[in-house]
C-alpha positions as CSV (number, residue, x, y, z in Angstrom):
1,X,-31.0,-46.4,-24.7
2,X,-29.3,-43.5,-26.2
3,X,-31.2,-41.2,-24.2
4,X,-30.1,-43.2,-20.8
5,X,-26.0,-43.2,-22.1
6,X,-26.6,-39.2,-22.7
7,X,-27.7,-38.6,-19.2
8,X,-25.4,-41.0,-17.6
9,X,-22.4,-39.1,-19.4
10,X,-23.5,-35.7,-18.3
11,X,-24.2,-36.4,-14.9
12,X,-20.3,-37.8,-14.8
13,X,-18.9,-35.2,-16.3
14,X,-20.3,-32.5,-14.1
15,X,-19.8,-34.7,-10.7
16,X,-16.4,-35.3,-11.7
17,X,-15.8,-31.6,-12.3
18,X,-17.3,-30.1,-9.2
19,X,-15.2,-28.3,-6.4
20,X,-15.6,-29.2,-2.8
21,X,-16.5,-26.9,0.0
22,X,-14.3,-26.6,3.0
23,X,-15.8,-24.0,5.8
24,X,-13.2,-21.4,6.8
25,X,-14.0,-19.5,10.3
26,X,-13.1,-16.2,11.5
27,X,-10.4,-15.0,13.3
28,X,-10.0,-13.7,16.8
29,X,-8.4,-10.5,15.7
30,X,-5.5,-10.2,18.4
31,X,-2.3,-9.3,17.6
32,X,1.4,-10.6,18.7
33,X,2.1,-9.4,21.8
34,X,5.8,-11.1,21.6
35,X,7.6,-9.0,19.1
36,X,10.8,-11.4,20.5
37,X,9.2,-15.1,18.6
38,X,8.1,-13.1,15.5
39,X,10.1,-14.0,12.3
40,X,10.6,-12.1,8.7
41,X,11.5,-13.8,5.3
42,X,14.2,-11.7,4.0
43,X,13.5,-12.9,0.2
44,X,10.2,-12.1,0.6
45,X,10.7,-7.6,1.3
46,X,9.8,-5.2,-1.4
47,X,13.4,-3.1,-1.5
48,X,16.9,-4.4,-2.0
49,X,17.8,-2.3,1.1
50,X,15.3,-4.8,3.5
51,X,16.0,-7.6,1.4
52,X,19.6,-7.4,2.3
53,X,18.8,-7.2,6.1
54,X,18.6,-9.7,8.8
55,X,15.6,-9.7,11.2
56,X,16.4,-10.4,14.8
57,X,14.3,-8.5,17.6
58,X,16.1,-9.9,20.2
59,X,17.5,-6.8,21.5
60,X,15.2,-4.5,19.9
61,X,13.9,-3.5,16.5
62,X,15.8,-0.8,14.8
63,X,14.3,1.1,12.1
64,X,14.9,-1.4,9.1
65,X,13.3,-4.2,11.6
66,X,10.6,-1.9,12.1
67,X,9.6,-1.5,8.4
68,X,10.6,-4.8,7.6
69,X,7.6,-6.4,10.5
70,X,5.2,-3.7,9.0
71,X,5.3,-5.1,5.4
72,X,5.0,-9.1,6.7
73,X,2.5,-8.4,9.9
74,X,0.6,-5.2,8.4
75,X,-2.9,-6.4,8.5
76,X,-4.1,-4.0,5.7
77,X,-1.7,-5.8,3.6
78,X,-2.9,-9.1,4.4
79,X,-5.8,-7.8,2.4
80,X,-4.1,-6.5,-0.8
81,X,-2.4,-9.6,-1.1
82,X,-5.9,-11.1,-0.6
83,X,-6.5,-9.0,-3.7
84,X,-4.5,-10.2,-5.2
85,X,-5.5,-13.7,-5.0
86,X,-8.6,-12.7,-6.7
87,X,-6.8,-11.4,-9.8
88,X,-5.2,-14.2,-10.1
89,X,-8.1,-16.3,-9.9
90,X,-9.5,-13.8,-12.7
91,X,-6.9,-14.5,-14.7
92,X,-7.0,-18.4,-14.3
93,X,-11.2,-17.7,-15.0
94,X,-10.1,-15.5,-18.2
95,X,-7.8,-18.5,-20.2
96,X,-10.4,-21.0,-19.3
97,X,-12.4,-22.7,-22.2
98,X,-16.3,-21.8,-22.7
99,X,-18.3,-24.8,-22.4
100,X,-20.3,-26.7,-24.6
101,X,-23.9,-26.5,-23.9
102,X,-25.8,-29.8,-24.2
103,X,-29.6,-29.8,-24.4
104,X,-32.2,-33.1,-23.9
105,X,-35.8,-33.4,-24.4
106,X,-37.7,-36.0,-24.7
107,X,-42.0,-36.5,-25.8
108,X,-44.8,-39.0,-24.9
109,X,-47.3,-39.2,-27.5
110,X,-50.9,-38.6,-25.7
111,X,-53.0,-39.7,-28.4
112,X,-53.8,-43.5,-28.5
113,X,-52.5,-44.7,-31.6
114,X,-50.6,-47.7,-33.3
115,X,-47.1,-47.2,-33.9
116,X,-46.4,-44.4,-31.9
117,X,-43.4,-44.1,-29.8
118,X,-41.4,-41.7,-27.5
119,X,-39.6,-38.9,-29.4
120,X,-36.6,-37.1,-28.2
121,X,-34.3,-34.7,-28.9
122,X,-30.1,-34.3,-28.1
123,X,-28.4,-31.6,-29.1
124,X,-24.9,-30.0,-28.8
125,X,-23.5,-26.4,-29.6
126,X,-20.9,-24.2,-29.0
127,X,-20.3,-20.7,-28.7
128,X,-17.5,-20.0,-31.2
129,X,-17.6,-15.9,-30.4
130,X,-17.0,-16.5,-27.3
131,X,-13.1,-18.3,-28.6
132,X,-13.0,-15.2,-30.8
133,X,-12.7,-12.6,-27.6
134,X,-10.6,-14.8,-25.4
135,X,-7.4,-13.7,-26.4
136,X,-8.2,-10.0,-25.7
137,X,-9.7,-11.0,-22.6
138,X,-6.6,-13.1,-21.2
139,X,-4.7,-10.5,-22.2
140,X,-6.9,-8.0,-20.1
141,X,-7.1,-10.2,-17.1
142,X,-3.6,-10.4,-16.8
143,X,-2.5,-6.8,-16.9
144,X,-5.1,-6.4,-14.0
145,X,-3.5,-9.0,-12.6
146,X,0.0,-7.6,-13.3
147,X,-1.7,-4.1,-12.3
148,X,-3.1,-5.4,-8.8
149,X,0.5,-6.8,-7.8
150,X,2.1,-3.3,-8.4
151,X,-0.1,-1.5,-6.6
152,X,0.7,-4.2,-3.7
153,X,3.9,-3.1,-4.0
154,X,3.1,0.2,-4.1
155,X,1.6,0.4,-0.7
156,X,4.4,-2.3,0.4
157,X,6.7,0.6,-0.2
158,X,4.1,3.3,1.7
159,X,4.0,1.1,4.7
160,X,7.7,0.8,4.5
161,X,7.4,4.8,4.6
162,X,4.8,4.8,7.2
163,X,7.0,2.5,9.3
164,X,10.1,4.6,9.5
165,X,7.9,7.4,10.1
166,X,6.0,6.4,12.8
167,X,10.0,4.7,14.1
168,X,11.2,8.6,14.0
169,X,7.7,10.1,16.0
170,X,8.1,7.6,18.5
171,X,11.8,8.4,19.5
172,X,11.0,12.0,18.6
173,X,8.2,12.5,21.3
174,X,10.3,10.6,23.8
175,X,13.2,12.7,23.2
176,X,10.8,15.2,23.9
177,X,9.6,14.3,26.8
178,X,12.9,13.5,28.8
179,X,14.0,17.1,27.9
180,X,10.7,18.6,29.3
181,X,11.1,16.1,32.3
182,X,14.4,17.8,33.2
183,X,13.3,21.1,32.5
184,X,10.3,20.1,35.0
185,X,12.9,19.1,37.3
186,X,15.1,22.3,37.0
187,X,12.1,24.4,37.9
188,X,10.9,23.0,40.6
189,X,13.0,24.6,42.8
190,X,12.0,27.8,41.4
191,X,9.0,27.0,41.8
192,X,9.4,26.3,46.0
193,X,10.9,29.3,46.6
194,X,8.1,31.6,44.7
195,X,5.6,29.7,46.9
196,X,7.8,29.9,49.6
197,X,8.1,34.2,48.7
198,X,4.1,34.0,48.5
199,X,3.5,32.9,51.5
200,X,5.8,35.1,53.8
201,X,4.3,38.0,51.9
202,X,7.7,38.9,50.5
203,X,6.2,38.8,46.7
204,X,2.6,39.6,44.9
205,X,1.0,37.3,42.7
206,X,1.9,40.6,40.1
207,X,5.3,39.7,40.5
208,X,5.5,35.9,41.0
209,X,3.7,35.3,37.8
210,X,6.4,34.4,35.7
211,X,7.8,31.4,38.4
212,X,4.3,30.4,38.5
213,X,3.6,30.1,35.1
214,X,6.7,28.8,33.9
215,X,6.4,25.0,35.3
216,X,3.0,25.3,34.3
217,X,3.6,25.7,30.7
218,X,6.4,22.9,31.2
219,X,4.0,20.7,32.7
220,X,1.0,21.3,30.1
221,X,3.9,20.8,27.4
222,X,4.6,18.0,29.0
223,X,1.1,16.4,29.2
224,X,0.9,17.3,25.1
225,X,3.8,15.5,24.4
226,X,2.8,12.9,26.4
227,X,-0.3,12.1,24.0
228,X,1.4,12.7,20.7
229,X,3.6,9.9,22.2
230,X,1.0,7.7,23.0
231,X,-0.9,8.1,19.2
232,X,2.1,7.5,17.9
233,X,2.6,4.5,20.1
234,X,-0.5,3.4,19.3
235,X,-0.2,4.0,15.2
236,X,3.2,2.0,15.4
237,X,1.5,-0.6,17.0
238,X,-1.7,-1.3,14.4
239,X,1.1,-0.8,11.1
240,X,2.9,-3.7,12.8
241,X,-0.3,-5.7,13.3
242,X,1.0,-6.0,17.4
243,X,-1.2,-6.3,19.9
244,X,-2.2,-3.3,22.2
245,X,-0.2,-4.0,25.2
246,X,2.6,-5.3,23.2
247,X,6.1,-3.8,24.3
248,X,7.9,-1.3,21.6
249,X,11.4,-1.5,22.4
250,X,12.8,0.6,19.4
251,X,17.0,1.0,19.0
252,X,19.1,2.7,16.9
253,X,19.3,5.9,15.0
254,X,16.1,7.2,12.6
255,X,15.9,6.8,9.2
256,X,18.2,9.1,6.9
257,X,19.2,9.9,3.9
258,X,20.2,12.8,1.7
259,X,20.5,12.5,-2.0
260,X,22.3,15.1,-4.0
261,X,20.8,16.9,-6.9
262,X,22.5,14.5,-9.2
263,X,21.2,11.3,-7.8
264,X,17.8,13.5,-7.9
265,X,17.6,13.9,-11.5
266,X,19.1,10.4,-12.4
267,X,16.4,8.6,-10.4
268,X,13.9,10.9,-12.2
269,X,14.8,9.4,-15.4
270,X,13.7,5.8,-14.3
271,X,10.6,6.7,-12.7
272,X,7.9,5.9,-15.0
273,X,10.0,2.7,-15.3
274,X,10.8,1.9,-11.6
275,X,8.0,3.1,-8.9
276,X,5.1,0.5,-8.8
277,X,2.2,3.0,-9.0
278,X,3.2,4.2,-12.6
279,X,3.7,1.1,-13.5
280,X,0.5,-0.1,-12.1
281,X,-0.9,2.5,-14.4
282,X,0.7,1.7,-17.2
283,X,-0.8,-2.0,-16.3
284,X,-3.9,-1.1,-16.3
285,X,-3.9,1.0,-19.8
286,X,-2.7,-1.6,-21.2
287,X,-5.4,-3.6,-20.0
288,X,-7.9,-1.1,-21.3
289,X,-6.4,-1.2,-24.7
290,X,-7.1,-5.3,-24.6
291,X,-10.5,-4.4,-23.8
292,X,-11.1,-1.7,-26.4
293,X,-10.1,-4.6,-28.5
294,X,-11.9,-6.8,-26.9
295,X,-15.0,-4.4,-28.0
296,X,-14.5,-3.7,-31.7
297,X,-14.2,-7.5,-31.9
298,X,-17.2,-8.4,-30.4
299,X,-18.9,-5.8,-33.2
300,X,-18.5,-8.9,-36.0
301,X,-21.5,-10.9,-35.7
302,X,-21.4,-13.5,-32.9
303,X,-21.6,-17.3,-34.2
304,X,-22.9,-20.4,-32.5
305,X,-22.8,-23.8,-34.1
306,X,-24.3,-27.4,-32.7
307,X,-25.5,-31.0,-33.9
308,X,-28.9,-32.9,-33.4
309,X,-29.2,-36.2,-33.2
310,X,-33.6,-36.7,-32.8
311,X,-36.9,-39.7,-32.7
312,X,-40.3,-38.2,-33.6
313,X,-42.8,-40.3,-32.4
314,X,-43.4,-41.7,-35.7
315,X,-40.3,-43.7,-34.6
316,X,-38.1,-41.4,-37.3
317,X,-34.5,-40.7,-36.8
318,X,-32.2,-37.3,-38.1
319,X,-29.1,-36.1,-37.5
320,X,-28.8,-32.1,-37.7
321,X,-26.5,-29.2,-37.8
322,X,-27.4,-25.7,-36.4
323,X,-25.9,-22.5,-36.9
324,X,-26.7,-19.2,-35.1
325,X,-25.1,-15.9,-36.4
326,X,-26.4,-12.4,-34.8
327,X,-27.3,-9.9,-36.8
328,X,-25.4,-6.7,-36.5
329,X,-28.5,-4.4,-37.4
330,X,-28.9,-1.8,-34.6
331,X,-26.4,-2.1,-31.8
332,X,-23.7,-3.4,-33.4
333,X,-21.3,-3.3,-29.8
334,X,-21.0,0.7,-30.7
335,X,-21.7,1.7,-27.0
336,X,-19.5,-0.8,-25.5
337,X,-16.9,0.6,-28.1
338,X,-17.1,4.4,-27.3
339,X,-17.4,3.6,-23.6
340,X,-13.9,1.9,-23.9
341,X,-12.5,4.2,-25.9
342,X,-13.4,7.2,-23.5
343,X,-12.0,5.0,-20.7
344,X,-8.9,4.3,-22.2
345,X,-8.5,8.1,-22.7
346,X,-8.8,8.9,-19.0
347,X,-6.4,6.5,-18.1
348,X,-3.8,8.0,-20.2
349,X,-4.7,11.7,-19.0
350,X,-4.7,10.2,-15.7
351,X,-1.2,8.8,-16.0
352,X,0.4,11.8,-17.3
353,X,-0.8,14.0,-14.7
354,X,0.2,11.6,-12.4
355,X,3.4,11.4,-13.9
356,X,3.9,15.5,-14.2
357,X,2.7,16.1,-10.2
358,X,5.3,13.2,-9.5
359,X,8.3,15.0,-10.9
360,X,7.0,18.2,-9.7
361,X,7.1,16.9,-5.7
362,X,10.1,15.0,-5.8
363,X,11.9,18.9,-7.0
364,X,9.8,20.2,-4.5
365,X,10.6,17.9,-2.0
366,X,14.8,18.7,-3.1
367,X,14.6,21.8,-2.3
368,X,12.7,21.7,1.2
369,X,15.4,19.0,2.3
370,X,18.0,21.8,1.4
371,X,16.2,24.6,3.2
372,X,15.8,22.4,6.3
373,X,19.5,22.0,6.0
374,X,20.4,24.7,6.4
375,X,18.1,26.0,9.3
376,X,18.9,22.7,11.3
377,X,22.3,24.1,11.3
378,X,21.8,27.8,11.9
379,X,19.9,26.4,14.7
380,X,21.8,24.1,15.9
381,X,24.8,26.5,16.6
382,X,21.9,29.1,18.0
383,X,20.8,26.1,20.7
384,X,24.7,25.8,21.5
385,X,24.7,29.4,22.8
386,X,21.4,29.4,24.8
387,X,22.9,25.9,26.5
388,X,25.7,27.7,27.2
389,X,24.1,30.8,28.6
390,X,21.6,28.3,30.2
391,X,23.8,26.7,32.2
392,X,25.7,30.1,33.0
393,X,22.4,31.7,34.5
394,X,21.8,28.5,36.2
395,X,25.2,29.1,38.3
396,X,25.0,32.7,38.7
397,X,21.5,32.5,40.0
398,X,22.3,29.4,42.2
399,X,25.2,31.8,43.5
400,X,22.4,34.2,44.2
401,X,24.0,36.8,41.6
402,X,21.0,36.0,39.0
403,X,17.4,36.9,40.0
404,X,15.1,34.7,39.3
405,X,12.6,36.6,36.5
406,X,15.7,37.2,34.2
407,X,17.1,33.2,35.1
408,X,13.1,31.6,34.1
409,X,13.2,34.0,30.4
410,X,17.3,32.4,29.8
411,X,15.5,29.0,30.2
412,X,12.7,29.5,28.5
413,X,14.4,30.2,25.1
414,X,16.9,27.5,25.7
415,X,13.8,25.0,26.0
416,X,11.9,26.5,23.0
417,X,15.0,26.3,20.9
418,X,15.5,22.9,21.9
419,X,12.1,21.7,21.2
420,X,12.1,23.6,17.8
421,X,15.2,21.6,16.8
422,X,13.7,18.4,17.9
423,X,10.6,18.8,15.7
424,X,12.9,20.5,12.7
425,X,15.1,17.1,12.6
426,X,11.6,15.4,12.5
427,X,10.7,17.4,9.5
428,X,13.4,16.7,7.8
429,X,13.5,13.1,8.4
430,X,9.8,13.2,7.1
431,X,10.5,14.6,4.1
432,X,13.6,12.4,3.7
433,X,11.4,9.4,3.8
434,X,8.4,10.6,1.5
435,X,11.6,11.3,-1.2
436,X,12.7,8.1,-0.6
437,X,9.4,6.6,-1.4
438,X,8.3,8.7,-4.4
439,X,12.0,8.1,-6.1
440,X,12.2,4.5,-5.2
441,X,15.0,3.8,-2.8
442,X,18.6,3.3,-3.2
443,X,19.8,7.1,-4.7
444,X,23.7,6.4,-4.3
445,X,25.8,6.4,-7.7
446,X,26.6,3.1,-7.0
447,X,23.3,1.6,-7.6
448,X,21.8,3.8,-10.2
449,X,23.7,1.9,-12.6
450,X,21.4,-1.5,-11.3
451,X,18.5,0.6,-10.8
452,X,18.5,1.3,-15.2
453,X,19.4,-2.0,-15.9
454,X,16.4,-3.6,-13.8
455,X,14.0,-0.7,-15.3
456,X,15.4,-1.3,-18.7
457,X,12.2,-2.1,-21.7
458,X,13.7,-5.7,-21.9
459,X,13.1,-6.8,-18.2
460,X,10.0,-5.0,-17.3
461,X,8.1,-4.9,-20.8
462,X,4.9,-7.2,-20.1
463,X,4.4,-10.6,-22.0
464,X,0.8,-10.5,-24.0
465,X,0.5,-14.7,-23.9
466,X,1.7,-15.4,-20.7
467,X,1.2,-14.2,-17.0
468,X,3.6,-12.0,-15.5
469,X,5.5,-13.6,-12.6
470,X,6.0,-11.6,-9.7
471,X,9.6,-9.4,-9.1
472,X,9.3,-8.4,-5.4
473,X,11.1,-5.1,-6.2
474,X,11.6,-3.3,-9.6
C-alpha cells in the first residue's frame, strides 16, 4: 500500500510540473518594403535625444527617424534581445530550488519459504551544498543578466551610430553625383566640338587629349560614385531590416554636433559610469567575483542528508536517516578556485585598458574634429574662388576669348575641390558621430548636470538580492 501511495504521489507531482511544447516555425525573412505603415515606440529608444522624438515617415525619415527604425527593425538586434531572454531565463534557473531526489525499490524473495514477503525500500535526500552555493550563484546569474542587457545597449547605441552614418553616405554620394552629373553636362559640349575638331582634321589626338580625357574621368568618377551610392543604399537598407526594393526617401540635414573641450572633459568624468560597455564590464567582474566565491565555498565539504522508510522480506520494518559529507582529501575545489581567480584578474586588466584606450580616442577624436575645422573652412573659402573663376572661364571661353585646354584645367580644380569638400564634411560628420557614441550623447552644459545625477553610485550601483530592472538609457 505504501509503496502504491509513493508512486501515485510522484507521478502527480512531476505531471503536474511539466511544461508544454508549442512548435514555433521559421520565418520568411523579407523585410518591410512600406517604410510609410511602419511604427516606433518612443519609450522604448536607448538615448534621451530619440526618446524625445516623434516617429512619422510620412514625408520622409530624417536622420533621428533613421536611427530611431534601425534600433526597433535592426534584425541583428532582434537577436541580442533574444539574448537576452536567455539571461534572464538563467537567472530565473539560478534562484530556483534544487530538488529533492526520491529513490524506490522494491524485492521478491525467490526462495520458497514460509513467511517471506516482498521487501522494499523508500528513501528521500537532499542536497544541502547545493543551498549553500545558491546565493553566490543568483548573484552571478544576475550580473550576467545585468551584463547582457548593457551590452544590448551598447550596440543599441552603435546602431544608432551606424544609422546616422550610413544617413550622411547616402546624401553624401548623392550630392556627389548631381555635381558630377552637371559637370558631365558642362563638358559635353566640349566634348562635341573636340570631336567635331578631330574630324575636320583641324586638331591631333596630341592635342585633343585633354577634352577627350576630361568627360572620361567625369564619367568613370561618375560610375564610382554611382556604386559607393548603391553599397551604401544597400547597408542603410539591411541596418533598417527593409526590404531590398524598399524606397529610401531620406530628408533633412546630417547628423552634427560639436562639443567644446569643456563638455569633452566633463563627459569624460562620467564615463566608466554612463557608457554601457564599461558598465557591461563592470557587470561582468562583478559576476566573476560571485563566482570566485562561489568556488572557495564549494571547497567546504559538500553535505547530503535523507530518510528511509524499508520491509525486508522477513516482513521487518525501519525507519532511517542518511548522511553524505565529501571528503576534502585531494581536490579540495583548488583548480576551480585558481581558475577563477586568474579569470577575475583578466577582467579587471581588461577593463582598465579598455577604460585608458577609451579616454585616449575620445582626446584623439577632439582634436581631429578641430583640425577638420579648420581645413573645411580654409577650403571652403578656396572652393569659393575656383567657382568664381569657374564660372568666369566658362563666359570668357563661351565668348570665344578662353581656349578650351586652359577652360577644361579651371574646371577641373573647381570639381576636385568640390568633391574634396564633400567627402571632408563626411569626415567630419563621421568623426562627430563615433564621439558622440563613445562619450554617450547629450554634451551640452545643460544636461551634464542630469547626465551625473543619473550616473551617480546611488542609481546605478547594482542590488546583490534582487534582479536589476532594465533603464533604457543610463
Amino acid at each position: 500500500m505504501q509503496w502504491r501511495l509513493a508512486a501515485v504521489v510522484a507521478s502527480g507531482t512531476l505531471i503536474a510540473g511539466c511544461a508544454t511544447y508549442a512548435p514555433s516555425p521559421l520565418g520568411n525573412g523579407r523585410g518591410s518594403s512600406d517604410v510609410a505603415r511602419l511604427s516606433v515606440a518612443a519609450a522604448s529608444m536607448p538615448t534621451l535625444d530619440l526618446a524625445a522624438h516623434t516617429f512619422d515617415p510620412a514625408n520622409g525619415l530624417d536622420v533621428t527617424e533613421t536611427a530611431m527604425l534601425a534600433v526597433a527593425n535592426n534584425p541583428y538586434l532582434r537577436v541580442q534581445r533574444d539574448a537576452l531572454g536567455v539571461a534572464r531565463a538563467q537567472a530565473f534557473a539560478a534562484g530556483l530550488l534544487p530538488d529533492p531526489q526520491l529513490s524506490l525499490s522494491r524485492d521478491r524473495p525467490t526462495s520458497v519459504q514460509p513467511g517471506l514477503t516482498s521487501a522494499f525500500n523508500i528513501g528521500l535526500s537532499y542536497d544541502v551544498g547545493a543551498l549553500l552555493l545558491r546565493s553566490s550563484s543568483l548573484r552571478a546569474a544576475h550580473r550576467v543578466n545585468d551584463q547582457v542587457r548593457l551590452d544590448l545597449l551598447w550596440a543599441e547605441w552603435q546602431t544608432v551610430a551606424q544609422a546616422r552614418l550610413l544617413f550622411g553616405e547616402v546624401l553624401s554620394t548623392r550630392a556627389q553625383e548631381q555635381v558630377l552629373r552637371r559637370e558631365e553636362a558642362a563638358l559635353e559640349p566640349i566634348d562635341r566640338q573636340v570631336q567635331r575638331a578631330l574630324a575636320a582634321g583641324n586638331l591631333t589626338f596630341d592635342g585633343a587629349s585633354a577634352g577627350l580625357n576630361a568627360l572620361a574621368d567625369v564619367r568613370r568618377q561618375l560610375a564610382q560614385t554611382t556604386r559607393q551610392r548603391i553599397q551604401a543604399e544597400h547597408d542603410l537598407r539591411l541596418l533598417l531590416g527593409l526590404a531590398p526594393q524598399a524606397p529610401l526617401n531620406l530628408v533633412g540635414p546630417v547628423y552634427k554636433v560639436s562639443p567644446t573641450m569643456a563638455q569633452v572633459q566633463q563627459a569624460l568624468a562620467l564615463l566608466p559610469r554612463r557608457r554601457p560597455d564599461l558598465l557591461a564590464l563592470q557587470a561582468g567582474y562583478a559576476a566573476q567575483e560571485a563566482r570566485l566565491r562561489g568556488a572557495i565555498i564549494a571547497q567546504f565539504p559538500a553535505i547530503s542528508i535523507g530518510l528511509t522508510r524499508a520491509r525486508d522480506t522477513a516482513g521487518v520494518y525501519s525507519s532511517g536517516l542518511n548522511l553524505g559529507i565529501t571528503l576534502p582529501l585531494f581536490n579540495r575545489n583548488r583548480g576551480n578556485i585558481a581558475i577563477e581567480k586568474a579569470t577575475r584578474q583578466q577582467l579587471h586588466d581588461d577593463y582598465d585598458a579598455r577604460l585608458l584606450a577609451a579616454r585616449g580616442d575620445m582626446l584623439k577624436l577632439q582634436q581631429d574634429l578641430a583640425s577638420l575645422h579648420a581645413e573645411i573652412d580654409a577650403l571652403q573659402a578656396h572652393v569659393h574662388q575656383l567657382d568664381a573663376a569657374r564660372q568666369a572661364a566658362e563666359r570668357a571661353w563661351r565668348a570665344n576669348l578662353l581656349d578650351w585646354p586652359t577652360y577644361l584645367t579651371l574646371r577641373g580644380s573647381a570639381l576636385t575641390a568640390d568633391l574634396e569638400l564633400v567627402a571632408l564634411r563626411q569626415e567630419q560628420a563621421r568623426q562627430a558621430i563615433a564621439l558622440d557614441t563613445l562619450l554617450g550623447g547629450d554634451w551640452t552644459d545643460q544636461a551634464l548636470p542630469r547626465m551625473a545625477a543619473a550616473a551617480s553610485p546611488a542609481a546605478t550601483a547594482p542590488s546583490a538580492s534582487s534582479p536589476s530592472t532594465s533603464k533604457r538609457f543610463p
